[in-house]
N, C-alpha and C positions, 0 to 999 in steps of 0.2 A: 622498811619500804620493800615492795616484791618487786620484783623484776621490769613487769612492766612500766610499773610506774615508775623504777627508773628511767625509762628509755622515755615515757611521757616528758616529766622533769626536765632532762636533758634536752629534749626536743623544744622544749619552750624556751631555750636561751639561743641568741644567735651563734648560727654553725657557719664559721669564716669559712672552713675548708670548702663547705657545700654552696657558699653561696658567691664567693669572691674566686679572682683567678691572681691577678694583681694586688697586693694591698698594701696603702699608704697609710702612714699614719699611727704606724704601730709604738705602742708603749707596752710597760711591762705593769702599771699604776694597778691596775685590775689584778692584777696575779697579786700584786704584792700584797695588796690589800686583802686577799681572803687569804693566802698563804700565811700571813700575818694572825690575823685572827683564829686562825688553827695553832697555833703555834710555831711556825714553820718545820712544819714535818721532813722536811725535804734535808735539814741539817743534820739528822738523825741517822741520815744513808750516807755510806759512800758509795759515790759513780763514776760512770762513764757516757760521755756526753759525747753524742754521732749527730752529724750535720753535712752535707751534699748533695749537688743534683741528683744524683743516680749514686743507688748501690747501698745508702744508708743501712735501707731496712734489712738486707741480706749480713752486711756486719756485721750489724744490732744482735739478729738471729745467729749468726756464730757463735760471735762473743759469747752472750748467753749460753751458750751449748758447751763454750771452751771453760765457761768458769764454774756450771754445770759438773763437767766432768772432772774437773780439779778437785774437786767436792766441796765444792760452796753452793750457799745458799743464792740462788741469782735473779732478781727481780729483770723485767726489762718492761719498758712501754716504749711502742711505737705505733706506725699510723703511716696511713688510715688503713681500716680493719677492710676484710673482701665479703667473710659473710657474716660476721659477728662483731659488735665491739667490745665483746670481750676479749676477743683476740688484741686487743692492745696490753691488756696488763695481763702479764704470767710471773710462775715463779718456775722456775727451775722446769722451765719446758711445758708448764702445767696451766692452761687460760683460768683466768678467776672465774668460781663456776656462778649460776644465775642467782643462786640464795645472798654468796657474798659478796655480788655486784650490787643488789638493792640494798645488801645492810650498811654497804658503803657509800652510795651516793643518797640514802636515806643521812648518812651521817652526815656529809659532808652538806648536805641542805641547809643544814641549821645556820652554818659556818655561813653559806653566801647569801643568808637572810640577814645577816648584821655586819656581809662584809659595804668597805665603804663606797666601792661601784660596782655597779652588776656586772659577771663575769660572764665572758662568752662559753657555749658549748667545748671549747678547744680547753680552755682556764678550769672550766672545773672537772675536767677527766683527768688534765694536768693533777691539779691539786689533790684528786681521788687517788691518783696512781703514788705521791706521794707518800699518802696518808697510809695506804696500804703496805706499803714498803716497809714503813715506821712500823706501824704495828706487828707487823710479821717476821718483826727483825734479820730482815735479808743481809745478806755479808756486804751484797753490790748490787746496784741497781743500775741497769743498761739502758740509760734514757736518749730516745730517737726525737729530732725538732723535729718539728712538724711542718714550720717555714723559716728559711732563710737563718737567723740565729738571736743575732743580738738582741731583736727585740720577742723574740717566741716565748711564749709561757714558760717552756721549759729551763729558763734561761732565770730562776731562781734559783738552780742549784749553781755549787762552785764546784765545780766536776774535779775527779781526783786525775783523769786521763780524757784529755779530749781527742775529736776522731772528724777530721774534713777528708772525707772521699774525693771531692771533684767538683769542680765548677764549670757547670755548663748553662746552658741557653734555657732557664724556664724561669714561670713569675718576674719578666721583664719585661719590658718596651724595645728592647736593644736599641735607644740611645747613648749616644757617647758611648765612652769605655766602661758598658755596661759586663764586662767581666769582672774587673775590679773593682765595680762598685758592688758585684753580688760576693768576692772575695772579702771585703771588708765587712757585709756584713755576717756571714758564715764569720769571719773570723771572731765574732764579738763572745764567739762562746770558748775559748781560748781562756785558763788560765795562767795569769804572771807567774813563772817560775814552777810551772806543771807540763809534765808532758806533752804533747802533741803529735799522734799519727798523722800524716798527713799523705793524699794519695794524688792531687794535685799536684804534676809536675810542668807547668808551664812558672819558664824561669822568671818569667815579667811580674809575678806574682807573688814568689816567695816573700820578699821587703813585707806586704800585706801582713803576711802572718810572721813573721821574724819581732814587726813591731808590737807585737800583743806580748813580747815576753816570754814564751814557754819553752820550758827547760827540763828535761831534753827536747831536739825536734828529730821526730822519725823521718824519714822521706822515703816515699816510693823508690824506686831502682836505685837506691844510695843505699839505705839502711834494712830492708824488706822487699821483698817482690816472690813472684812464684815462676818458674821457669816448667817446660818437658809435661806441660799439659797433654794428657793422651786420652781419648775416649775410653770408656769402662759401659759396662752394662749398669743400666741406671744411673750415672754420673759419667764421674772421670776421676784419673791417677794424677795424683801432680806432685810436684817437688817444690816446699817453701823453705823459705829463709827467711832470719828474725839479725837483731842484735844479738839474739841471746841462740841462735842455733840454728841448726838446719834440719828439717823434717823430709827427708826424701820416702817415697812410694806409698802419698797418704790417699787414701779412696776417698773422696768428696763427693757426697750424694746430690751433688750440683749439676746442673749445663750451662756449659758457656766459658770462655775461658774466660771471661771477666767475674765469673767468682771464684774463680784463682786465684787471682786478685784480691778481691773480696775476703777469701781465708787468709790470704797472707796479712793482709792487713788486720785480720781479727786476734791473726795470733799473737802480733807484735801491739795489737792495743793489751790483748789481758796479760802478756809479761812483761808490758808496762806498768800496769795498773800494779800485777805481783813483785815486779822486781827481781825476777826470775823467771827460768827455761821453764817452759811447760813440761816440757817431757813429751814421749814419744809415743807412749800408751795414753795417755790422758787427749793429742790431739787424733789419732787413730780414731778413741770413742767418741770423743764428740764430732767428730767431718762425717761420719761411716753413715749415720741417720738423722742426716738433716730432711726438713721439707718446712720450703718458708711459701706458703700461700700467693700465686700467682707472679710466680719467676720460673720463666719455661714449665711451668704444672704440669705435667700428662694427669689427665681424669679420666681416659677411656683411651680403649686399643680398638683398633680393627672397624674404624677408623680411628687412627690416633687423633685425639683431640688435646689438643697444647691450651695454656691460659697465662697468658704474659701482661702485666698489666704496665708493657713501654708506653710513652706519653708524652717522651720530647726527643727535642732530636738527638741527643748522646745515648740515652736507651734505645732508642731505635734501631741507632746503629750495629747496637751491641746485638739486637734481638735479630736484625736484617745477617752479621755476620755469623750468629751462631746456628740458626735456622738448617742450611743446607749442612752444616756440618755435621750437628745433633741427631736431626730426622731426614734423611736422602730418602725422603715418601715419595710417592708417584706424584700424584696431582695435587697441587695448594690451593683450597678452600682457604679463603680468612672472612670473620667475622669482626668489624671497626665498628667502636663507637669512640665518641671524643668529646672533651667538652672544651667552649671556650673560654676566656679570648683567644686558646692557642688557635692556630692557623691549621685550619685539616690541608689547605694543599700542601705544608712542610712534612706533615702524618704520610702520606701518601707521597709525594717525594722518595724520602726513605723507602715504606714501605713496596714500591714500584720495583726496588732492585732483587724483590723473591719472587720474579715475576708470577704474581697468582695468575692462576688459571680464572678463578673469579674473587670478585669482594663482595662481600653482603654486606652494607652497613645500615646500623640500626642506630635510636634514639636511648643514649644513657640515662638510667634514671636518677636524672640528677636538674636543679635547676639552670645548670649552667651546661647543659648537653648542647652539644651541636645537632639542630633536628637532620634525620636520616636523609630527609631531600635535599637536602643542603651539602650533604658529604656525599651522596651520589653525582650530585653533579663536579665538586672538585675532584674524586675520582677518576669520573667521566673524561673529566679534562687533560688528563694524563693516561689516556689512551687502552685503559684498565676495564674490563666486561664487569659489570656491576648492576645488583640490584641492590633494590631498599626495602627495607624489613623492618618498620620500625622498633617491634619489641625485641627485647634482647634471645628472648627465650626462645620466640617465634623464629628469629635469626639461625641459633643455633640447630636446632631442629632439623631445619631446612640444608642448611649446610651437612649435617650429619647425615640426612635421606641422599643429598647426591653425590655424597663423597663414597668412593669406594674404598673396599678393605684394606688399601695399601696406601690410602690415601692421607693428608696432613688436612686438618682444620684447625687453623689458628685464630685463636679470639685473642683481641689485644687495642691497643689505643686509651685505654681508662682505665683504673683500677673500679671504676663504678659497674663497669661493664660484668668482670667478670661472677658477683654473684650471685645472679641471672644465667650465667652461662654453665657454670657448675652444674649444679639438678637437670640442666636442659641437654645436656653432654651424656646423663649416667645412659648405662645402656638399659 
C-alpha cells in the first residue's frame, strides 16, 4: 500500500481523537478483536506503558532517548502527531519513514477486514505500532494512551513498567469527585505486582493506585524528583535523583521546569524497567538533544516564535509559569486556537496572567474547533485586545508582521493548531 492510501484507509475509519472531546462508553472488544487476529503482536514486545493529563508525551520522548542511549533498540508510539502521523511510531529516535508506513497499514488492512468489529482510526495505528514493533524486534517499546487508560486501545499490552504523570482537569464534566474518578481510570493500566512511576502527589489519591497492586511504587518527591533547575542556553542544567542514583549538572535540552520533572521521572521509569542505575554518560547523551514537537518549540528568532501545544488548565499553568522565565521578550503576541467542549474562557483565564499585548485567535482545523468569533469574544471578556484571524496560517503571519525583533509570538491552545503555525512562522 503507498503512503497515501494509507492515510486514505485510515481516514475512513472513525477518528475519536478528532471528532469527540468527552467519550463514554469505551471498551477494549474492538482492539481485542483485531489484535487477536494478528496474533497479538503486542506480547512479542516488552513496554513501558505512560498515561496522564499533561507531560505523557515529553516522558515517552525521554524514555525513549534514555533507552536509546543505553543501547537498546527502542520503539515508542505516541499522540497525537503535530505535522505527521508518522511521528507517532519511531524507533530509536527515528519516525517510520512513508514506504514502511504503507507497507504497514497495507498489512495490517487484511487483519481489520476479518477482524470481528470494526476498529476505530485510534485501534488500528494502535495495532500497527504493535505489529511493527514485533517485526523489528525492538528490545522496548514506549507506549503513550492516547485517553484516560483502562479502556484505551493501548491497554492490550501488560506493560513491563507503568508511568501516571498526573491528574488533572480534561476529558471531564467535573462532576462529583471527578479527580478520582479520572485517577481510577489512568490507573487501569497499572500492573499487579509491576512497577509503577507515579508523578501524582496528591495524598487523597494514592489508595487509587496502591489498590491496582504494583510493586514497586515510585512517587514523586519520595523516591525521584529534580531539584537546582537553572536556565542554560537552549534548555536548562538540573540535578535529578532516582532510587538508583543521583545525576547532578545534566543539560536538558528542554524549558520549563516541569520537564525536570518530566526527566526525573523518565529516568526512574527506564531503571525501573532495567533494574539498574543508568549511569552518568548514558543520561548526559540522551537529555543534551532532545526536541519533542510543540513543548515550548522555538521555530524562528527575531521574532522568536514559540509553539506550545497547552490545552487545559495544568498545562497552562505550566506554560503561563514558564513563559516569563524562558523568553523575557519585549512584547507578547500570542496566537489561540482551541477546540471544544473545553471552555476557551478557562484557556484565557490562564492565559490572561502573560499579560499579552494582544491575542489573535484563529479557527483549528479540526471538527471540534471552537470557531474564531467565538474565542474573540471570550477573550474579549477578560479585558484582553483581540483580533480574529480565522486561519491558522493567516493568524501567524500577521502576528509575525507586527511583532518586532525582540518580540515573543506564542502559538498555543491545541496541538491541532500548531501544524499550520510551523511553515507560517519559517522566516
Amino acid at each position: 500500500m503507498e503512503y497515501r492510501e494509507a492515510l486514505r484507509f485510515l481516514n475512513r475509519h472513525v477518528n475519536l481523537e478528532a471528532a469527540a472531546g468527552r467519550i463514554h462508553g469505551l471498551s477494549l472488544d474492538a482492539m481485542r478483536g483485531l489484535v487477536g487476529v494478528m496474533g497479538d503482536p503486542q506480547t512479542d514486545i516488552r513496554t513501558v506503558h505512560i498515561t496522564g493529563t499533561n507531560g505523557k508525551g515529553s516522558v515517552a520522548a525521554i524514555s525513549s532517548a534514555l533507552l536509546t542511549a543505553a543501547g537498546l533498540r527502542a520503539g515508542s508510539y505516541t499522540s497525537p502527531h503535530v505535522d505527521t502521523v508518522r511521528e507517532r511510531l519511531a524507533i530509536s529516535g527515528e519516525k517510520i519513514t512513508e514506504e514502511a508506513f504503507g507497507d504497514l497499514i497495507g498489512d495490517v488492512s487484511r487483519y481489520v477486514e476479518v477482524a470481528p468489529e470494526r476498529p476505530s482510526y485510534f485501534e488500528i495505528l494502535s495495532a500497527a505500532a504493535f505489529l511493527w514493533f514485533s517485526n523489528e524486534a525492538v528490545d522496548v517499546a514506549v507506549v503513550e494512551v492516547g485517553l484516560l487508560g483502562r479502556f484505551d486501545a493501548t491497554n492490550v499490552i501488560e506493560a513491563d513498567v507503568s508511568v501516571i504523570t498526573n491528574i488533572g482537569f480534561d476529558h471531564t464534566d467535573g462532576a462529583g469527585d471527578w479527580r478520582r474518578a479520572i485517577a481510577g481510570e489512568k490507573a487501569g493500566i497499572i500492573g499487579r505486582g509491576r512497577p509503577l512511576v507515579l508523578g501524582e502527589t496528591t495524598v487523597g489519591l494514592l489508595d487509587v493506585f496502591i489498590d491496582e497492586g504494583p510493586d514497586p511504587l515510585y512517587e514523586e518527591g519520595r523516591d525521584f524528583g529534580a531539584r537546582a533547575a537553572r536556565r542554560a542556553v537552549g534548555g536548562q542544567v538540573v540535578d535529578l535523583w532516582s532510587p538508583y542514583g543521583h545525576y547532578d549538572e545534566v543539560y536538558l535540552s528542554m524549558h520549563g521546569t516541569h520537564q525536570a520533572d518530566n526527566a526525573a521521572m523518565a529516568v526512574t521509569t527506564v531503571e525501573a524497567m532495567l533494574d539498574a542505575p543508568l549511569g552518568a554518560e548514558v543520561v548526559a547523551a540522551a537529555m543534551c538533544d532532545l526536541s519533542v514537537p510543540g513543548r515550548l518549540e522555538v521555530v524562528a528568532e527575531r521574532p522568536l516564535v514559540v509553539l506550545d501545544g497547552a490545552h487545559n488548565p495544568d498545562a497552562l499553568r505550566s506554560l503561563v509559569a514558564s513563559v516569563p522565565e524562558v523568553f523575557p521578550a519585549g512584547r507578547r503576541i500570542l496566537v489561540v486556537g482551541a477546540l471544544g467542549p473545553r471552555d476557551p474562557g478557562a484557556l484565557f483565564d490562564e492565559l490572561a496572567h502573560l499579560a499579552p499585548d494582544l491575542v489573535l485567535v484563529c479557527t483549528a482545523p479540526s471538527p471540534r474547533a471552537v470557531p474564531a468569533d467565538e474565542l474573540a469574544r471570550s477573550c474579549a471578556e477578560r479585558g484582553l485586545d483581540v483580533e480574529a484571524v480565522p486561519d491558522v496560517a493567516e493568524a501567524v503571519r500577521r502576528a509575525v508582521a507586527l511583532a518586532g525583533e525582540d518580540d515573543l509570538v506564542l502559538v498555543t491552545g491545541s496541538f491541532y493548531v500548531l501544524s499550520g503555525a510551523r511553515p507560517a512562522a519559517a522566516p
